[in-house]
OpenMM code with the backbone's topology and positions (N, CA, C; nanometers):
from openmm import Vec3, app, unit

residues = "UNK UNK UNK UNK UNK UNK UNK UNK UNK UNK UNK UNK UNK UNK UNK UNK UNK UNK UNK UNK UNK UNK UNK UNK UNK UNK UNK UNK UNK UNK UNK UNK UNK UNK UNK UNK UNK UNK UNK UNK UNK UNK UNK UNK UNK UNK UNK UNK UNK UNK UNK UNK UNK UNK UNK UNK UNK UNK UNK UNK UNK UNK UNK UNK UNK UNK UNK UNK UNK UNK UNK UNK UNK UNK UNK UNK UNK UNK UNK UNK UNK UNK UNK UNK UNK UNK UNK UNK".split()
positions = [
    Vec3(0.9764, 2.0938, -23.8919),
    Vec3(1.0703, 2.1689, -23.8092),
    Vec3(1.0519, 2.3187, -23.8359),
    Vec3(1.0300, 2.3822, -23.7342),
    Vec3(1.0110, 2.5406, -23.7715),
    Vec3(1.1663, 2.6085, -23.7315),
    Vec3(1.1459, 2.7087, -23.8543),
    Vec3(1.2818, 2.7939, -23.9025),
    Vec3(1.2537, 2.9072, -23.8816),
    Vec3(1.3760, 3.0020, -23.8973),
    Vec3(1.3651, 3.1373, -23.9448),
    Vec3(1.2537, 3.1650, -24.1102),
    Vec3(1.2787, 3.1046, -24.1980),
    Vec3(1.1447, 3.1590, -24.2490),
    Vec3(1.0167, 3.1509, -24.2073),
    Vec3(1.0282, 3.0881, -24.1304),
    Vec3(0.8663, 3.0652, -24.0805),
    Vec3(0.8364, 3.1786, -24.0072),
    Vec3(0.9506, 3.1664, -23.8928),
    Vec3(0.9406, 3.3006, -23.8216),
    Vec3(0.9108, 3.4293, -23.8887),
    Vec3(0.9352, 3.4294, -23.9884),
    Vec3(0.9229, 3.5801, -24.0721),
    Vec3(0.7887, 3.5563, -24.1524),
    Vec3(0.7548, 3.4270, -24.1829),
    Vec3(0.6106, 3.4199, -24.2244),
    Vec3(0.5352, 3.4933, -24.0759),
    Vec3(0.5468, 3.4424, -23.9695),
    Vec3(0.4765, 3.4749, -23.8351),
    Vec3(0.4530, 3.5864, -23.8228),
    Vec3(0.5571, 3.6767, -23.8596),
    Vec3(0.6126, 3.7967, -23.8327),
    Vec3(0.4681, 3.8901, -23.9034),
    Vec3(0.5139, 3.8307, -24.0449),
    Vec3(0.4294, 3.9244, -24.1461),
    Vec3(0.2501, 3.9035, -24.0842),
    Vec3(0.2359, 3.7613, -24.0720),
    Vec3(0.1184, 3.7257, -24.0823),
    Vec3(0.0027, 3.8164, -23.9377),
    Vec3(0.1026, 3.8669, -23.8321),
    Vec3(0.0776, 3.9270, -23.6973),
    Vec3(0.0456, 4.0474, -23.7343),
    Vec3(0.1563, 4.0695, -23.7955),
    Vec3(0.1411, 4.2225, -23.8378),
    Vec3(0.0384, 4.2337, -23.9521),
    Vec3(0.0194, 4.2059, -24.0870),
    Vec3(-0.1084, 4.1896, -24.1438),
    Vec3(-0.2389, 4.2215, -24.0449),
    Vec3(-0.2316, 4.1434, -23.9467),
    Vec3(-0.3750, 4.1222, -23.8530),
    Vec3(-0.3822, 4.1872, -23.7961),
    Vec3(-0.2658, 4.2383, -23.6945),
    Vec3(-0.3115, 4.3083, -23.6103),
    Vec3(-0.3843, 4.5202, -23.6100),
    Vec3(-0.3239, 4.5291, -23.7495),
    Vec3(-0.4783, 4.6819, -23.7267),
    Vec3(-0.6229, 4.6492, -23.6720),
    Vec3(-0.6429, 4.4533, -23.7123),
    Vec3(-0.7754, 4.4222, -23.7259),
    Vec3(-0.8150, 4.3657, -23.6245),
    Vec3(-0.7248, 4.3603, -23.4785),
    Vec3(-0.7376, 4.3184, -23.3708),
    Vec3(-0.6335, 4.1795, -23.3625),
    Vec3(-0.5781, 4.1544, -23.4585),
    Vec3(-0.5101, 3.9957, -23.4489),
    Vec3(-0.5764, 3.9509, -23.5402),
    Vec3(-0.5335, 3.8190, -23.5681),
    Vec3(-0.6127, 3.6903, -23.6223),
    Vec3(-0.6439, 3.6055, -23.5219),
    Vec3(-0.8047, 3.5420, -23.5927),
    Vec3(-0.8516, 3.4554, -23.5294),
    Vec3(-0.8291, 3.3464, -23.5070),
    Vec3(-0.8867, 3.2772, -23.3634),
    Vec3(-0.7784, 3.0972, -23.3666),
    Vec3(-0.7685, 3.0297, -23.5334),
    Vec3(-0.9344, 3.0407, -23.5810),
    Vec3(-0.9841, 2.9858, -23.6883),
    Vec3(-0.8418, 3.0192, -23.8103),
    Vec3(-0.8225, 3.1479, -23.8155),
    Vec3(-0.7089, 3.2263, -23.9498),
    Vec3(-0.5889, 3.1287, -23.8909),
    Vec3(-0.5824, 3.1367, -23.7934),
    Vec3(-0.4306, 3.0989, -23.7868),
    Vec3(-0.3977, 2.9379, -23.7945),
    Vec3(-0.5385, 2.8570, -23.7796),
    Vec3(-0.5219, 2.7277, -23.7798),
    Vec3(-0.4971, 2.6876, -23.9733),
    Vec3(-0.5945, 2.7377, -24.0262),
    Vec3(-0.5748, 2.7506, -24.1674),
    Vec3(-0.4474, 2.7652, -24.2339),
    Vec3(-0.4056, 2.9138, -24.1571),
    Vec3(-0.2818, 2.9499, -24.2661),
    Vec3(-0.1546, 2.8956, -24.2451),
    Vec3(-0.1581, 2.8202, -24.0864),
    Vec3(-0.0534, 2.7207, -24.0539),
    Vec3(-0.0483, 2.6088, -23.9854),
    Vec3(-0.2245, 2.5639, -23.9736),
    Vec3(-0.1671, 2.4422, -23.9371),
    Vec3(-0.1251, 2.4093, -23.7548),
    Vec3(-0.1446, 2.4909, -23.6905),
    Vec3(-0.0782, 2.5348, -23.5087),
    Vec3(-0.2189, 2.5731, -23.4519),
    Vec3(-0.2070, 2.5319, -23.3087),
    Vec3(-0.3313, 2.5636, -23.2506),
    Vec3(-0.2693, 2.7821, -23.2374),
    Vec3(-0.3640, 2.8312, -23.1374),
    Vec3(-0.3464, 2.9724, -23.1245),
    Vec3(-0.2411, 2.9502, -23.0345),
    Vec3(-0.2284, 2.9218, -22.9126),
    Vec3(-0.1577, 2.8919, -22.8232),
    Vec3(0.0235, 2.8793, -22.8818),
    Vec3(-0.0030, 2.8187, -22.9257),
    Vec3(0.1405, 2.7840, -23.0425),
    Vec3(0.1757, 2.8598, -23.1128),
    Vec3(0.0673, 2.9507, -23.1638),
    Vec3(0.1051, 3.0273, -23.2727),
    Vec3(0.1427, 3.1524, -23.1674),
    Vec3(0.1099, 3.1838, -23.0337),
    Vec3(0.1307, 3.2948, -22.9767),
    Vec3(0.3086, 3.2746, -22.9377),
    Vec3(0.3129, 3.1891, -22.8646),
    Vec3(0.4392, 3.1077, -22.8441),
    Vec3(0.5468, 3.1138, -22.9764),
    Vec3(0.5310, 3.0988, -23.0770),
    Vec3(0.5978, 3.1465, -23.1929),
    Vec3(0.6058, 3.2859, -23.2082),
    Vec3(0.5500, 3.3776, -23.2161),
    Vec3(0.5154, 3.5253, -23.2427),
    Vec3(0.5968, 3.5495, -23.1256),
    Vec3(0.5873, 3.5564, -23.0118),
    Vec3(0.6423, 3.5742, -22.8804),
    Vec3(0.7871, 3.5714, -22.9506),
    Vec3(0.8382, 3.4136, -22.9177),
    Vec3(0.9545, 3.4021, -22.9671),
    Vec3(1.0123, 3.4688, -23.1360),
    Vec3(0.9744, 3.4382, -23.1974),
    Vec3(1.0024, 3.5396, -23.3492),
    Vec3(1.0198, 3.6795, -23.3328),
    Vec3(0.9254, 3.7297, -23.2555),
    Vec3(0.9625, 3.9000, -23.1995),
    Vec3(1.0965, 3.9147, -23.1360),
    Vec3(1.0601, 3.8124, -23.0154),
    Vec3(1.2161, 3.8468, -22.9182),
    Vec3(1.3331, 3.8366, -23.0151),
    Vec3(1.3376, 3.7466, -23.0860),
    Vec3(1.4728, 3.7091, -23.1960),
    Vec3(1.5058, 3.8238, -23.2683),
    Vec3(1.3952, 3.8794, -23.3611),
    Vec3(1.3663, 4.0155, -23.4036),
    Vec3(1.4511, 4.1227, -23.3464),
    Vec3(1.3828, 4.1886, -23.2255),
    Vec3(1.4270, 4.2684, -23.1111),
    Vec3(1.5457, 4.2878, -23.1041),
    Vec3(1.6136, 4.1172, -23.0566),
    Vec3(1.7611, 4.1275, -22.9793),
    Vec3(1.8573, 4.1411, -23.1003),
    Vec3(1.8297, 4.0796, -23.2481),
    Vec3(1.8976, 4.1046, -23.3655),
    Vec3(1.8883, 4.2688, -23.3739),
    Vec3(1.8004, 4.3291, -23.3330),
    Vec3(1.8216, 4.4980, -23.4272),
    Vec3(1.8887, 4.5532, -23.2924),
    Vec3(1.8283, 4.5329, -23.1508),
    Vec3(1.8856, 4.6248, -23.0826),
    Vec3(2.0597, 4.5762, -23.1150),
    Vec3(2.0748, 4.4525, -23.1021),
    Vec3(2.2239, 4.4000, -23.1157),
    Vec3(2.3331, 4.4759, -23.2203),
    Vec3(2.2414, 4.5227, -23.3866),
    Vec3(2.2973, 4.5887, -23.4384),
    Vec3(2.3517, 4.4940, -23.5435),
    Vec3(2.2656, 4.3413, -23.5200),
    Vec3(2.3187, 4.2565, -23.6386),
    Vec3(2.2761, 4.2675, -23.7580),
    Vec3(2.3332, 4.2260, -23.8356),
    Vec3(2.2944, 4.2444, -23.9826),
    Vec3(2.3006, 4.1243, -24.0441),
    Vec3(2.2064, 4.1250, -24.1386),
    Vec3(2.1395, 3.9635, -24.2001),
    Vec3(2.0720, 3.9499, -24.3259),
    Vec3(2.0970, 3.8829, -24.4145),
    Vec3(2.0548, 3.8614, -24.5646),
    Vec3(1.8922, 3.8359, -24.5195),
    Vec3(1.8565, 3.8377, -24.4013),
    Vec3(1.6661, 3.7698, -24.3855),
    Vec3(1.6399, 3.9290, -24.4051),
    Vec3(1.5067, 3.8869, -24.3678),
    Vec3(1.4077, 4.0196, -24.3830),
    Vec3(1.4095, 4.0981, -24.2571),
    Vec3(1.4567, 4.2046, -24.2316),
    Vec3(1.4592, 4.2647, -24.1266),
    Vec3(1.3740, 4.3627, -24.0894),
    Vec3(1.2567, 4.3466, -23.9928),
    Vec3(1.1708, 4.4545, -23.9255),
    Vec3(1.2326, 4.5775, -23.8635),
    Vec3(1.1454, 4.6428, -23.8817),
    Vec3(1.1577, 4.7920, -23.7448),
    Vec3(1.1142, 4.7253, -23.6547),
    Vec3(1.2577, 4.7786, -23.5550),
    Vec3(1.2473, 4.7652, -23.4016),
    Vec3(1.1191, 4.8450, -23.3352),
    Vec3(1.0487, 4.9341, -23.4062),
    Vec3(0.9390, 4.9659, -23.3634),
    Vec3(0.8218, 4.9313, -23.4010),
    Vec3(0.8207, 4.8300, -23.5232),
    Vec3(0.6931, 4.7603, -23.5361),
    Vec3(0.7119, 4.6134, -23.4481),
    Vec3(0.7993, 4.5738, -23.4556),
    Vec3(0.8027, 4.4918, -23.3906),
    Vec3(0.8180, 4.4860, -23.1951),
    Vec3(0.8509, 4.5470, -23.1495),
    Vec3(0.8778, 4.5244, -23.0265),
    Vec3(0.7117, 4.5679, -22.9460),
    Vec3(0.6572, 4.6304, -23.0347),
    Vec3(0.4902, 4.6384, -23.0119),
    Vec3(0.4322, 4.4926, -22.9940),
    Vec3(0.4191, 4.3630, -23.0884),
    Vec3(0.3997, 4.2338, -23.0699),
    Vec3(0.3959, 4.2073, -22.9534),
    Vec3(0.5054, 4.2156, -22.8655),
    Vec3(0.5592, 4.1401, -22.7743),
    Vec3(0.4507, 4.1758, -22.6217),
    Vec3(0.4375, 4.2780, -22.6209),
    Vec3(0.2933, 4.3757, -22.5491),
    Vec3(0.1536, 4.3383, -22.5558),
    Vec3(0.1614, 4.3688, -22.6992),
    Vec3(0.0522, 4.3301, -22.7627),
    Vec3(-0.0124, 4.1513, -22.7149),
    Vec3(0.0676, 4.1190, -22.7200),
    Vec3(0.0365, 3.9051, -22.7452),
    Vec3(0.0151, 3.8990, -22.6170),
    Vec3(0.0701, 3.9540, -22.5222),
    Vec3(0.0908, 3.9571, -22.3672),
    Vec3(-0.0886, 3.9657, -22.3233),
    Vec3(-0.0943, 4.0981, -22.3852),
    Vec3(-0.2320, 4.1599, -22.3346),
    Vec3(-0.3363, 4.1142, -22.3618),
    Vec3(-0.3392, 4.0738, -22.4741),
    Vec3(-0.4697, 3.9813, -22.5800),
    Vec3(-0.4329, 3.8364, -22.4985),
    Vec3(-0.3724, 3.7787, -22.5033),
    Vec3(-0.3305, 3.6579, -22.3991),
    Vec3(-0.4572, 3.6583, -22.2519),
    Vec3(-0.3883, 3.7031, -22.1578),
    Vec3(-0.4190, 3.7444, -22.0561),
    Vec3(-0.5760, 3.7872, -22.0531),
    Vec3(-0.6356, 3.8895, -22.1692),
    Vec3(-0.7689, 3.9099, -22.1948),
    Vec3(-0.8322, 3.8201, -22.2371),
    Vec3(-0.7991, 3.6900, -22.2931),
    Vec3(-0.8628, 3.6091, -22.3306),
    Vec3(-0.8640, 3.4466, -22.2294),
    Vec3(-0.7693, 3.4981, -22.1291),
    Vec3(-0.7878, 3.3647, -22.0563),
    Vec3(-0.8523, 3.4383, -21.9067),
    Vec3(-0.8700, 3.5993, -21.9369),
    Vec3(-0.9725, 3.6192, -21.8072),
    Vec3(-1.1125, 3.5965, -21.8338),
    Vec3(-1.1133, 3.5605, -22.0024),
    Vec3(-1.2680, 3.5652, -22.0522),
    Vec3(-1.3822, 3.3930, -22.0360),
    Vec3(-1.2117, 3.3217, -22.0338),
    Vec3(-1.2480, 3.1525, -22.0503),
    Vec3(-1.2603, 3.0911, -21.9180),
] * unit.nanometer
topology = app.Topology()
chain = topology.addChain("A")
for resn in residues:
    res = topology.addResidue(resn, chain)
    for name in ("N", "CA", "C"):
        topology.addAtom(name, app.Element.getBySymbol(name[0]), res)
């Protein structure tokens, strides 16, 4: 069953990668186990949750991102998405 920690594993693991372009299907099958597809679909969702918690102004014992590292993801996954299913 995937949780909020996981989500914040997701979180970190996107951000880690992405100076380096993302992680590869290969990294992400390894470090969890999810095809890419799934893992984008998670990141997607984990961001939005992210997002609507800071713009909301909630406050939470989890690990809380910048609304500006994070709301980049959400763009980001979109675009690499889309570039990679104009390539297949």
């Amino acid at each position: 069953m995937w949780n909020a920690h996981i989500d914040n594993d997701v979180l970190d693991f996107a951000l880690l990668w992405e100076p380096l372009g993302g992680p590869s299907p290969e990294t992400i099958a390894t470090a969890f186990s999810i095809e890419f597809a799934k893992f984008n679909h998670r990141l997607k969702s984990a961001a939005r949750r992210e997002v609507s918690r800071l713009q909301g102004g909630t406050t939470s014992s989890e690990v809380i991102y910048a609304l500006s590292v994070v709301a980049p993801l959400l763009e980001i996954r979109r675009e690499r998405l889309q570039a990679d299913t104009a390539q297949a």
